[in-house]
Kinemage of the C-alpha trace (Angstrom):
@kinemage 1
@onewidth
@group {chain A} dominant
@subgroup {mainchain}
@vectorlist {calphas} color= white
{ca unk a 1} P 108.437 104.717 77.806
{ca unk a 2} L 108.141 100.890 77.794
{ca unk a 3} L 104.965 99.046 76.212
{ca unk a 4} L 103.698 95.671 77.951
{ca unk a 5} L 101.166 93.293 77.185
{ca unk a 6} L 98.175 92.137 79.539
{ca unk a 7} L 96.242 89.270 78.437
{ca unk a 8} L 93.200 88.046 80.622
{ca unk a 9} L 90.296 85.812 79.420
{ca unk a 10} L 89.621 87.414 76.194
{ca unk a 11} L 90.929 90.525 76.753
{ca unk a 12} L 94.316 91.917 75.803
{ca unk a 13} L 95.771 94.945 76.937
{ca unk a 14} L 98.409 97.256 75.907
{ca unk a 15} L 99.792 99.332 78.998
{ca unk a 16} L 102.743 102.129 78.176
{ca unk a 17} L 105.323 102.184 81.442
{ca unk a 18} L 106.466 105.429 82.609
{ca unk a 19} L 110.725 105.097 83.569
{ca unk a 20} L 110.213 105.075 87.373
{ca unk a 21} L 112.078 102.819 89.556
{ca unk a 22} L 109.144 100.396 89.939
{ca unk a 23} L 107.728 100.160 86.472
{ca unk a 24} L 111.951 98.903 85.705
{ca unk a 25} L 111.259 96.817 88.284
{ca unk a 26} L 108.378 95.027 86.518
{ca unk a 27} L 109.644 95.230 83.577
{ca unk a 28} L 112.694 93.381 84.771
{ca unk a 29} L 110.175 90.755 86.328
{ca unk a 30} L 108.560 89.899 83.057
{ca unk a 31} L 107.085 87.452 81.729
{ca unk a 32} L 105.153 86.461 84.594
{ca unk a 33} L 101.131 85.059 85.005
{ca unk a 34} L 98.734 85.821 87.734
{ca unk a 35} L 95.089 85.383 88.318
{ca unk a 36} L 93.089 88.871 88.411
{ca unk a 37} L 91.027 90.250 91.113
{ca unk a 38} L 88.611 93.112 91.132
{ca unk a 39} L 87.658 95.788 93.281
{ca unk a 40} L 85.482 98.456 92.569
{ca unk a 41} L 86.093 99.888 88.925
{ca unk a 42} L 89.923 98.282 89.448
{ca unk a 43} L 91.591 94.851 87.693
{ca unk a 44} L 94.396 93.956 89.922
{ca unk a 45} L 96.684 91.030 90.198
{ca unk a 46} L 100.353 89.207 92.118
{ca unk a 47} L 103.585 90.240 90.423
{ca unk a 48} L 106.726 89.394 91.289
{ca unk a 49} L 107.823 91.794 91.931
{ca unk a 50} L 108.411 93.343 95.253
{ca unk a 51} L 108.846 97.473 95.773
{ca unk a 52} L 108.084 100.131 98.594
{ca unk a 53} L 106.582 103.305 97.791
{ca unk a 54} L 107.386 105.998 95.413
{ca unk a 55} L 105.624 109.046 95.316
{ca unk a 56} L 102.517 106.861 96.454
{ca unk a 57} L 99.300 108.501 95.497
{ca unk a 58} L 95.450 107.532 96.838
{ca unk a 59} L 93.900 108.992 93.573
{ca unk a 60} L 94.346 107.270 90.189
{ca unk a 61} L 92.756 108.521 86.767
{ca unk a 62} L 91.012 106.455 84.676
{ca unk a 63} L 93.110 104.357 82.677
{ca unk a 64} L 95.750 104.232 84.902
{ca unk a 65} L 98.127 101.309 86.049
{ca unk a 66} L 99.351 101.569 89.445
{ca unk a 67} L 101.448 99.332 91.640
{ca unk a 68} L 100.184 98.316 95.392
{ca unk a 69} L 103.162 97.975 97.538
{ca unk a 70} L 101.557 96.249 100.157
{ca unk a 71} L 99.636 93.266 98.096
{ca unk a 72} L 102.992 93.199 95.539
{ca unk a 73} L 100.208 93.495 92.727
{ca unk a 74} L 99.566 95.695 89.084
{ca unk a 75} L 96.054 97.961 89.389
{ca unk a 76} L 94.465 98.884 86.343
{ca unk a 77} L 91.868 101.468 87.064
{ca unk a 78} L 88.553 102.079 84.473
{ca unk a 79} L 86.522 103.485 86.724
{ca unk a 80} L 86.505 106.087 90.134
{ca unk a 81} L 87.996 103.647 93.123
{ca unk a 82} L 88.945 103.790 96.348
{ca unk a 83} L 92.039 102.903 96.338
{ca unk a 84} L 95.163 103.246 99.470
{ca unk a 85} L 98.266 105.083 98.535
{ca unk a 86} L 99.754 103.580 95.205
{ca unk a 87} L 102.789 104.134 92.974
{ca unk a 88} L 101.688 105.364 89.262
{ca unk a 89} L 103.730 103.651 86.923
{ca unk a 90} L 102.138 103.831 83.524
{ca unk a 91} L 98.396 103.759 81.247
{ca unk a 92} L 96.208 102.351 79.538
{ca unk a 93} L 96.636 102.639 75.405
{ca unk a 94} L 93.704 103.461 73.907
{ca unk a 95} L 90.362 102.562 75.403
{ca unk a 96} L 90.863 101.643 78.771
{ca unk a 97} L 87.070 100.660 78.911
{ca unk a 98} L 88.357 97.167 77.660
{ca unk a 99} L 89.585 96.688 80.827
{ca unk a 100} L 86.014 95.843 82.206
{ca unk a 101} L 85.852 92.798 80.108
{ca unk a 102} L 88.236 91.129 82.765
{ca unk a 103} L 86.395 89.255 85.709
{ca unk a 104} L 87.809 88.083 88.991
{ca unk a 105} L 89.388 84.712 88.450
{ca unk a 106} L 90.266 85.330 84.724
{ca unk a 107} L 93.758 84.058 83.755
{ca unk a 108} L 96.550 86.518 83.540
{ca unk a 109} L 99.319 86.712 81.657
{ca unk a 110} L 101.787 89.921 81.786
{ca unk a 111} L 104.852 90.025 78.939
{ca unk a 112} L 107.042 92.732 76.655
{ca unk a 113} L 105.132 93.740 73.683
């Protein structure tokens, strides 16, 4: 399991990458920055990095990090969210409440930890 860093406004982020296809792809695409965008109890923002679906899933538990095929973009969920199918790739360490403190238009900046 990889470990990357998320830092956005004042908030930093430690996510832990499960070893699917996708999650090497981001890892591959690091270091890359981004401006994050919110939806519902969900931080999301551009990568790189560009991958179809695998083993896309609608519902994501809190704390997870998901990848959106169709907007190319990381999801980090805090919160119950509608969200369209989405391949899992990872989680939040430790309290993925922190994720709240990150508002639409914050700064992003995605690296290896």
């Amino acid at each position: 399991m990889a470990r990357i860093c998320v830092k956005a406004g004042h908030v930093t982020v430690t996510l832990a990458l499960d070893d699917s296809r996708t999650a090497g792809l981001i890892l591959a695409a690091l270091p890359f920055e981004a401006t994050a965008r919110t939806w519902g109890d969900e931080v999301y923002f551009d990568t790189p990095v560009a991958a179809g679906e695998e083993d896309p899933q609608a519902a994501v538990p809190f704390g997870g990090v998901a990848y959106w095929p169709p907007g190319k973009a990381l999801c980090l969920f805090f919160g119950q969210t509608p969200a369209s199918p989405v391949n899992i790739v990872g989680s939040v360490e430790g309290d993925a409440g922190v994720v709240k403190g990150i508002r639409g238009g914050d700064p992003v900046r995605v690296e290896k930890v």
